[in-house]
N, C-alpha and C positions, 0 to 999 in steps of 0.2 A: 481512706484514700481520697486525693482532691480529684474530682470530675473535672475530665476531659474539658477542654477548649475546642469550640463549632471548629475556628479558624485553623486549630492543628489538625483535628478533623478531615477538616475540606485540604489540608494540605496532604496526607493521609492518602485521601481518595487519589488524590491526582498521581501520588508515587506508583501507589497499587497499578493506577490505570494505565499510567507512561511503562512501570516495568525500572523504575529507576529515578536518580535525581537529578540530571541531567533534562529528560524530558518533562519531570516535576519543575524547572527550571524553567523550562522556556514557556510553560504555560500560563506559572505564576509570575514570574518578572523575579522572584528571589535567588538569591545562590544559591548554589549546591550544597558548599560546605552550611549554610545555615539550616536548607531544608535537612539534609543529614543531621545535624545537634538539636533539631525540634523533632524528628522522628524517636532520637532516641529520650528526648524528654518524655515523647509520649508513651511511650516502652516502658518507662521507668512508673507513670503516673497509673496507668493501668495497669501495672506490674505481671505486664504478657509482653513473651516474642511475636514480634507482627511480624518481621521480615525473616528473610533468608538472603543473608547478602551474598555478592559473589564478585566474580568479576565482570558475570555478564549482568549486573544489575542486581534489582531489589526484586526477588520472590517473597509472595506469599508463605509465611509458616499457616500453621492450623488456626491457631488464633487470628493472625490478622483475617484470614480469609472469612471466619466469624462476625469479626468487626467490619469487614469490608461488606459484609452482606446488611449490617445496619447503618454504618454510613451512608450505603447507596439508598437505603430508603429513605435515609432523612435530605440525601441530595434530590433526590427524585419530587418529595412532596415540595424542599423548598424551589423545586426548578417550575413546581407547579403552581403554587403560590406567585413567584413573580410570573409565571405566563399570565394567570389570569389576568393579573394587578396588571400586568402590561397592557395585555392587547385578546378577547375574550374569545376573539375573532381569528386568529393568527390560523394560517395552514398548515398544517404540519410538514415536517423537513422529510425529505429521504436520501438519505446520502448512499453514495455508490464508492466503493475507493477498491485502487489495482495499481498494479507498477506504474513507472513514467512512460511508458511504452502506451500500456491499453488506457490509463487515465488521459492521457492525449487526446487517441483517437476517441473517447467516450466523449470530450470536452467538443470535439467539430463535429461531432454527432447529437447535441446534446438537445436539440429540437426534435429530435426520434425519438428521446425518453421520455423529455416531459412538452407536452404541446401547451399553445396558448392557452390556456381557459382552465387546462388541470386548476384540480383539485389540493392542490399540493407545491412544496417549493423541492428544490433540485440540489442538492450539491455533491460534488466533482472532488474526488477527496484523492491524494495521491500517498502509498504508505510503501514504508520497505520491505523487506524478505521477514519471517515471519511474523506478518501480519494474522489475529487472531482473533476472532467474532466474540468468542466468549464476554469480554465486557465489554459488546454492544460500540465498541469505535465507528462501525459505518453499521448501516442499517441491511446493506448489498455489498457482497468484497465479490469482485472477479482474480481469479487465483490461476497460478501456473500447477499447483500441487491439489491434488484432494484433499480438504479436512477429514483426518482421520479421526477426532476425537471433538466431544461437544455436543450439544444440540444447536445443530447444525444439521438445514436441508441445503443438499447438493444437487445441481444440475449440470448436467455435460455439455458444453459447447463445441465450436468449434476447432480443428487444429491448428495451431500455429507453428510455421516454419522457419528457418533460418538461413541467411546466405552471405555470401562476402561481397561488399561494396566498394568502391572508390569513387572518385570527382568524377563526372563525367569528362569532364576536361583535361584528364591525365592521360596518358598513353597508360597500355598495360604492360606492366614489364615483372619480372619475377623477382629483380633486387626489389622491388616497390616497398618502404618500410610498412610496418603493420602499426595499427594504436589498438591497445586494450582495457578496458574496466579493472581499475585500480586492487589487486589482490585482497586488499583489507576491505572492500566492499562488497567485490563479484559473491552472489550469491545462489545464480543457477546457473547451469551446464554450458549457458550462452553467453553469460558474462564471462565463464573461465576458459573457453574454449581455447583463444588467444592465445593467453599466456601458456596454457596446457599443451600447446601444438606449435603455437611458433614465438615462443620467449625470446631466442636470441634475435630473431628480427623486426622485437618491438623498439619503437624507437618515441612513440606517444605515449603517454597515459594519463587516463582521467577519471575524476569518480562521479562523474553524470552522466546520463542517457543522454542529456542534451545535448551536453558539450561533444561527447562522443559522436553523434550526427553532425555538429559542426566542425568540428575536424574532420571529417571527412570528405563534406562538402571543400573546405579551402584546399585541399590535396597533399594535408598531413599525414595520410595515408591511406591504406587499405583498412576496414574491420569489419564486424558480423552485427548483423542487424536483422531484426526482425523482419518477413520480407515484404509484410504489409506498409513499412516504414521506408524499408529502401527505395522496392518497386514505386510507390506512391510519389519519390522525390525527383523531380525533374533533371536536379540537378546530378544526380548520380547514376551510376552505370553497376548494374552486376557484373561480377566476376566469375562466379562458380555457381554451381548447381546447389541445390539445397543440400545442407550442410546434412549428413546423415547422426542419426541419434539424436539429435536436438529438435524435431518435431516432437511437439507434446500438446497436452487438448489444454482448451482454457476450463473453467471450473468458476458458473456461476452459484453462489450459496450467500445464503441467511441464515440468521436464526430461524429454530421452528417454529419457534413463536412466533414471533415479527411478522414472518411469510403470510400470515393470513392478515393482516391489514390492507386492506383495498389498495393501498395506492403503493403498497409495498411487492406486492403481486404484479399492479401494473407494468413496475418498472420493472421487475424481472421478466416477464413477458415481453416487452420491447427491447430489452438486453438482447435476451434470446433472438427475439427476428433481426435486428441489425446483424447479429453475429452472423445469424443466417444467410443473412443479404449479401452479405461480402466473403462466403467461407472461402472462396477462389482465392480474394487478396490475401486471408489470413492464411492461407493454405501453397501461397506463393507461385500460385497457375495462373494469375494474372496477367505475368510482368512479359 
């Protein structure tokens, strides 16, 4: 049998990591259709199923997850190898990643996590709906949902509420059209609220958090928003009371492992009091 290739390998790692070739794609700079015919070269040269395809992407079979567990070592020593060679001195990273909603506010909060002089560098990572610690993508995930499965230490935060917004500058009126998070995207109770309750009188849609606060603001409509985001915008006005059933708590977690690294602690420790600090705003007793 002819021995694997590092660089199929490393390309390998990245499908497992992304969950597909697509996000194997935009990591490596190669297409899709090419990483798919060097996937199954390698299939072939190893003469193992690594994947499990589907439509929602590329899972692990038994084998790959085998091979995944030797690649990651060989990526980890060469990731050490060039640390050293680089810089012998370098701080270590800790990344935090959560929806567009909480990675916002983490990002104008981001002097509460990591102070001048830390021991350590910061990054602000923003990921979509299931998002999953298991292969290590952020070092800290703040989550809308408990991890049910993994090694995975969980923390309970605060709750976060829901309300309905508009431009502050619109009159309130009941024809007022509605905008909502794009059905092929909406992926919790808040994004689908909308479409679930008042379909016939959407008349926006969009697949951003972002863009959905800017439509609102220009007085493209009415929609629901977190109320830490609404109440906080000068430019908009609440409409309703917090929306019932769509309170749910936040869920700060790590790996178990991980969690005992000093400055992995840290930062979940200063997660935690920020959240603390403001649980009125996130809890929408604020406004």
């Amino acid at each position: 049998m002819a021995e694997a290739a590092w660089n199929d390998l490393k390309l390998f790692y990245h499908v497992a990591t992304e969950g597909g070739l697509s996000g194997a794609a935009t990591r490596t700079g190669l297409s899709a259709p090419t990483i798919g015919r060097r996937m199954l070269a390698l299939e072939r040269t190893t003469g193992r199923v690594l994947f499990i395809r589907s439509q929602q992407g590329y899972r692990l079979a038994h084998d790959g997850q085998i091979l995944f567990e030797h690649v990651r070592a060989m990526q980890n020593a060469a990731e050490n190898i060039s640390d050293w060679h680089r810089d012998a001195f370098a701080l270590p990273i800790v990344s935090v990643a959560s929806d567009a909603w909480v990675s916002g506010f983490v990002a104008d909060h981001s002097t509460d996590i990591r102070a001048w002089g830390d021991g350590f560098r910061f990054c602000c990572k923003h990921v979509g709906h299931g998002f999953d610690l298991t292969f290590r993508e952020a070092d800290v995930a703040v989550l809308h949902e408990q991890p049910r499965s993994g090694n995975v230490a969980v923390r309970r935060s605060v709750n976060i509420a829901y309300a309905v917004y508009r431009a502050g500058n619109m009159p309130e009126r009941d024809d007022f059209p509605w905008i909502s998070i794009g059905t092929e995207v909406a992926g919790s109770p808040a994004e689908r609220w909308v479409f679930e309750n008042r379909e016939q009188q959407i008349h926006t849609w969009t697949d951003s958090p972002a863009l959905l606060v800017r439509l609102i603001r220009n007085g493209a409509g009415r929609g629901v928003l977190p109320a830490f985001i609404g109440d906080g915008d000068p430019l908009l006005q609440r409409e309703s009371g917090l929306i019932d059933g769509l309170t749910h708590p936040l869920w700060i977690a790590a790996n178990d492992d991980d969690r005992r690294r000093p400055e992995v602690r840290t930062v979940i420790d200063r997660l935690a009091d920020l959240f603390k600090r403001e649980e009125a705003r996130f809890a929408g007793a604020s406004a």
